[in-house]
N, C-alpha and C positions, 0 to 999 in steps of 0.2 A: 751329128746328133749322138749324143749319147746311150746307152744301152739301157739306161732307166728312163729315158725318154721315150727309146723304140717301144719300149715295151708298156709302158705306158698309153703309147697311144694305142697298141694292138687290143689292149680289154678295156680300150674307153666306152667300146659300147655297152660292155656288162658295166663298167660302174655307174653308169648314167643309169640302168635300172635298180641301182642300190636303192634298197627303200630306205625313205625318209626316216632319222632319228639315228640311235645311237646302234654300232655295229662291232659285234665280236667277231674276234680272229680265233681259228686254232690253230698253235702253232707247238710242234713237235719237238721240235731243235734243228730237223732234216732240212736240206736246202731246199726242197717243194717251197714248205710251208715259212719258212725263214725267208725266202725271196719274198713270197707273199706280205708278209709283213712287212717291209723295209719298202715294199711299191704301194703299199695302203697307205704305212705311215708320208711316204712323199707325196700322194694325190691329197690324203687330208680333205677329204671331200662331207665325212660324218667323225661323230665323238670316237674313240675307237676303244675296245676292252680285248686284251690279252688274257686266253687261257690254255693251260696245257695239261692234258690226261697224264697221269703217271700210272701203269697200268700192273705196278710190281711185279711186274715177269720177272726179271733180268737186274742183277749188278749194272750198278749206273744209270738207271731209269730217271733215279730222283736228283742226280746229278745234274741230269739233261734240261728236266725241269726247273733245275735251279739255274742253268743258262741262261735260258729264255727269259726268266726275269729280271736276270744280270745285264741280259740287251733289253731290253724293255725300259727298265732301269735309265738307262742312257737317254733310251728317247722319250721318258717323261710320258711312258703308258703304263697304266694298272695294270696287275698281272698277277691272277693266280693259279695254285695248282690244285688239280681236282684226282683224288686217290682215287681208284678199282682196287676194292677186298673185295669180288663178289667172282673169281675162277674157282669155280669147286674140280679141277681135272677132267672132268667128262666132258665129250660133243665135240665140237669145232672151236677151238681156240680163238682162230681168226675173226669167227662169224662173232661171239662171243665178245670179244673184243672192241670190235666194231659198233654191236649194239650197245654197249657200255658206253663207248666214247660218246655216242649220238646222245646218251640217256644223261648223261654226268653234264655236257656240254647245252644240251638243252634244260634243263633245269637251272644251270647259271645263267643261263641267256635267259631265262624268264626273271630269274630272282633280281636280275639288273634291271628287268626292264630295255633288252633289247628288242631291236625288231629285225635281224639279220644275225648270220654267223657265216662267216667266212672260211672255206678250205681251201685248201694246196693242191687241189685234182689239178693234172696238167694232159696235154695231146699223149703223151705216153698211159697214162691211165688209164685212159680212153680207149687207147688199143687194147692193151693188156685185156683190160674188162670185154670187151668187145670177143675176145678171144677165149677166154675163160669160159662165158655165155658160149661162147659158138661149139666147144666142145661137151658141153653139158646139153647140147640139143635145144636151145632156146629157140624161142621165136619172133617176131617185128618187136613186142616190146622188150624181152629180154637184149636184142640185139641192136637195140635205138641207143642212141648217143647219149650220157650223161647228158645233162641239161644245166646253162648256167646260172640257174635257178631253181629252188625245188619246194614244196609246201609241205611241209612234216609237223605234225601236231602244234599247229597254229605257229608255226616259227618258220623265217624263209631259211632255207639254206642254201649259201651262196659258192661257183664255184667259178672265178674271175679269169682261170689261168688256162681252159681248157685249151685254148689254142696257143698254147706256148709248152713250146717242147723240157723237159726236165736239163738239159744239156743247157739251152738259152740260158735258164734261170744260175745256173751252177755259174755259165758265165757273165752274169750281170754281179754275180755276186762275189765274184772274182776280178770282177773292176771297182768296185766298193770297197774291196779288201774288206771283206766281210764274212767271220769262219760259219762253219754249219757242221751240225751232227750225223755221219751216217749209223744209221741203227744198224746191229750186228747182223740183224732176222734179215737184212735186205740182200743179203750173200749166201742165205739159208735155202739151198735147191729144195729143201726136204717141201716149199712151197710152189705151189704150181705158177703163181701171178712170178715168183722169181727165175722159176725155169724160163717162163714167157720171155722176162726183160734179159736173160743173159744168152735167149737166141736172135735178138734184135736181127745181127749185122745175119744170121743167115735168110731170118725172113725177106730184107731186104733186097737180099739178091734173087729173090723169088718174085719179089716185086709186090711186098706183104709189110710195105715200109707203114710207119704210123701216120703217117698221112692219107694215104692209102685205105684203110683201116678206119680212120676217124670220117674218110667220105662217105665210105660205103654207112658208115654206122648212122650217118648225117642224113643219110638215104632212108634209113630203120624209122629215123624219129621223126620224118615226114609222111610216114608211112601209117607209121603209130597217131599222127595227126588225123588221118582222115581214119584210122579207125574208131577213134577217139569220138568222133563227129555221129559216126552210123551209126555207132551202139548208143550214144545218148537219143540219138533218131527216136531209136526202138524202143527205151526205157519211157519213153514221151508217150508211145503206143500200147506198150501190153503192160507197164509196171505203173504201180503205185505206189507211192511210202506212205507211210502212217504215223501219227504223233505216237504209236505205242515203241515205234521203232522196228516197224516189221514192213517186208515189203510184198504185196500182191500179184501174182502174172496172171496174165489170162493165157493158160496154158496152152489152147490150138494156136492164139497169133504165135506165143515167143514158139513152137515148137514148128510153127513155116516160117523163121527165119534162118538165116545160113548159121552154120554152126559156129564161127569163129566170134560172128556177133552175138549171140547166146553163152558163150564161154564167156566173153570179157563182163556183159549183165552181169553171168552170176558171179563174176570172180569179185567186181565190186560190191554186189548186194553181199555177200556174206564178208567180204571187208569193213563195208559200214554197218552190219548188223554185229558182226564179231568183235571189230576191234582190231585185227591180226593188219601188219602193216608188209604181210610178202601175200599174193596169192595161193591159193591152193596147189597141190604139183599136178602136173596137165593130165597126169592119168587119174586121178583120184575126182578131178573136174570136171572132165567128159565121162568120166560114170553117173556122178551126181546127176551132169545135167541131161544123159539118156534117161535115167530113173525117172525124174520128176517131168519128162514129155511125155508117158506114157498113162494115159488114162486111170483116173485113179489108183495113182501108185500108192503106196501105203508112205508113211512117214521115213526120211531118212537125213541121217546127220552131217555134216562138214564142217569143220572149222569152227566149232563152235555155234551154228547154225543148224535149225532145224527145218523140216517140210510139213505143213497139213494142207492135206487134200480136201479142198470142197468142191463138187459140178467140178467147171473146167477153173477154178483161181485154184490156184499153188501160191499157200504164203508159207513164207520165209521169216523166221521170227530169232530169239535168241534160243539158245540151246541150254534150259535151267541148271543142269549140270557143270556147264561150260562159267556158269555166273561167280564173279569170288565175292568173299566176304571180307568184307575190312574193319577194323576196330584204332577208333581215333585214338590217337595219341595225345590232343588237347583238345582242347575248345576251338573252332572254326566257327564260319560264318558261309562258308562251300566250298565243297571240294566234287570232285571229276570221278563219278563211277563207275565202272567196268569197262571205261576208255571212250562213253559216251552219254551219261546224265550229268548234268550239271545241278546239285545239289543243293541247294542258298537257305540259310535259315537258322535254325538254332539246330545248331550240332556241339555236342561238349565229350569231353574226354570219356573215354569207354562206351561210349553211344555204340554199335554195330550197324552197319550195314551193310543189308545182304538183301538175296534176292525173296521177294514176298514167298514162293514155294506153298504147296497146296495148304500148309497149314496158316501162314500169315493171309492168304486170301479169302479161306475159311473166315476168320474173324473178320470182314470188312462187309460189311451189309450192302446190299443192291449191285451187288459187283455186273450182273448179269445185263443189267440195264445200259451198261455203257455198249455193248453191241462186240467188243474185241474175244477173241478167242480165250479159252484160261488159259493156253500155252503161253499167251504171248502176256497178257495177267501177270503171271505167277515168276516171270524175268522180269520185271520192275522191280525198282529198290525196294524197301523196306526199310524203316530206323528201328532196331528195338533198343531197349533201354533196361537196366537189371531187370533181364532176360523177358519185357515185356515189348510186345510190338506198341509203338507209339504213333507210328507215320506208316502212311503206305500212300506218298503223294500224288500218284500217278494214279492210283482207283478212286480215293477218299480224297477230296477236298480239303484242304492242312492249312492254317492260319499261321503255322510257324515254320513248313518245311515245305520249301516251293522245288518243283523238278521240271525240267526240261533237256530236251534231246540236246546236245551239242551241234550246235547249227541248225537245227531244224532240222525237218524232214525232207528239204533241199538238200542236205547232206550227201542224202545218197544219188543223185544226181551229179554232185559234184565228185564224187569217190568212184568215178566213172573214168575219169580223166586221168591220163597215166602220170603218172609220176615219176 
């Protein structure tokens, strides 16, 4: 048997959950992601679309980019390249980078019309990551297993190759006679994930191989299963979501349950309230959530998320400060606001939206009557129009500007689930 067949059969189970329809590749030039392609394009199992980041770091970026579509090319796949101008020098390069790729990649994977995107993560990744997390003090989910599937702002993202070591793929790809790019950053100590991968052979002898590694973390994400399960329990029991997009505790139950279960609550409640696609960091999260068990505690912020204390509910709502403002660029018909209204209606060029704020509420009659908090009020949209408010769909009733949650208020039930 040959090496593209081995390995073929080794992620038949992940491509048998490919979803139905047309699926993107990203592919690098790296032999990861180059093996990845060349085993998509021979299973041929959905339509396929080629795209590759060029992130202009580095000399030869856009070279690399132009590879990829010189093989692409060959094998009669579409294939384009998606620019990053958006490194201003500051913060984490890498982190930076990474969020860019997802952001440039998802957006073309919509504009096509796909429903999957495929990456190059491999059993080495896995470790690395696995390791990375372990020194930065994570916990069951920071230290669970990438997953070969993932749900990120309505798009799956796919990763086929986890159980296939980076060495296999380099030699599948070298029975193809098949060349690949190594990027220069992947020899660059100055990065911790490359420290990791160029102490392999001594972990090994430690007995800290990638297999090793990817069990233990296999271990993590079964772990993370059943916590996954108890904290939806609990949300079932003391929390409620609301069409305002704000969510309710009844603060004695969540505050006699175990602490680990009350962490992962809030860390999703203020992910589907905020928007923010990492959780809070663990110490700034276990302060939150001592504050708001403590009998009328006074209001406090996280994440773009606020506290108001009534009797024993604790809601959680959006944080009006935290809300942006957007101003159309053309005429629409809906667009996605503050990463969870869905917007539908007559929207036209220079329209604004923003969040209604005590004075856009002010002008809306009977506000009081609908029974919601003004905190929570006063974070819903607003349309103004040459600088007049026109819509406030979410208080007043709109014949032209309809809104709704993004998913509904199951939402946040489902933002409960690790990812």
């Amino acid at each position: 048997m040959s090496r593209q067949a081995e390995l073929l059969a080794k992620i038949a189970p992940n491509l048998a959950t490919f979803p139905q329809g047309k699926i993107g590749i990203a592919v690098s030039g790296g032999g990861d992601s180059v093996a990845l392609l060349r085993l998509l394009h021979a299973w041929a199992g959905r339509e396929l679309f080629v795209a590759s980041v060029d992130h202009g770091l580095r000399d030869g970026s856009a070279a690399e980019a132009a590879a990829v579509g010189a093989l692409c090319a060959t094998l009669n796949l579409p294939h384009e390249v998606l620019e990053w101008h958006g490194w201003a020098g500051q913060g984490n390069l890498q982190d930076a980078a990474r969020e860019a790729r997802i952001s440039l990649l998802g957006d073309w994977a919509r504009r096509l019309g796909l429903e999957g995107v495929a990456m190059g993560h491999t059993a080495d990744d896995q470790a690395e990551t696995f390791l990375m997390r372990l020194a930065r003090g994570s916990g069951v989910d920071g230290l669970a297993a990438m997953q070969p599937q993932r749900l990120r702002d309505g798009l799956v993202w796919l990763r086929p190759l986890l159980g296939i070591s980076r060495g296999d793929l380099r030699d599948y790809l070298t029975e193809i006679d098949q060349s690949w790019i190594e990027d220069p950053s992947n020899e660059d100590e100055k990065y911790t994930r490359i420290r990791l991968r160029n102490s392999e052979a001594e972990r090994a002898a430690l007995g800290l191989s990638a297999d090793v590694l990817a069990a233990t973390a296999a271990q993590m994400a079964r772990a993370r299963v059943a916590l996954d399960y108890a904290t939806r329990q609990l949300a079932e029991a003391v929390a409620m979501a609301g069409a305002m997009g704000m969510v309710s505790l009844r603060r004695h139950d969540f505050a006699a349950a175990p602490e680990e279960l009350r962490l992962r609550l809030l860390a999703g409640a203020i992910g589907w309230i905020g928007g923010a696609h990492y959780r809070p960091r663990l110490e700034s999260l276990t302060a939150f959530d001592a504050h708001i068990c403590q009998p009328d505690a006074p209001g406090r912020c996280l994440g773009g998320v606020q506290t108001l204390t009534e009797g024993d509910s604790v809601m959680l709502m959006r944080e009006l400060a935290a809300c942006p403002t957007e101003t159309l660029s053309a005429n629409s018909e809906g667009m996605i606001w503050d990463n969870r209204w869905h917007l539908h209606g007559d929207l036209q060029a220079g329209d604004e939206i923003a969040p209604l704020g005590a004075a856009g509420l002010a002008g809306c009659s009977d506000w009081r009557e609908l029974g919601w908090p003004r905190a929570a009020l006063m974070a819903t949209p607003g349309q103004w129009r040459d600088g007049r408010l026109i819509a406030a769909p979410m208080v007043v009733m709109q014949p032209k500007l309809r809104c709704a949650l993004v998913g509904g208020s199951k939402g946040f039930y489902e933002a409960l689930i690790s990812r």
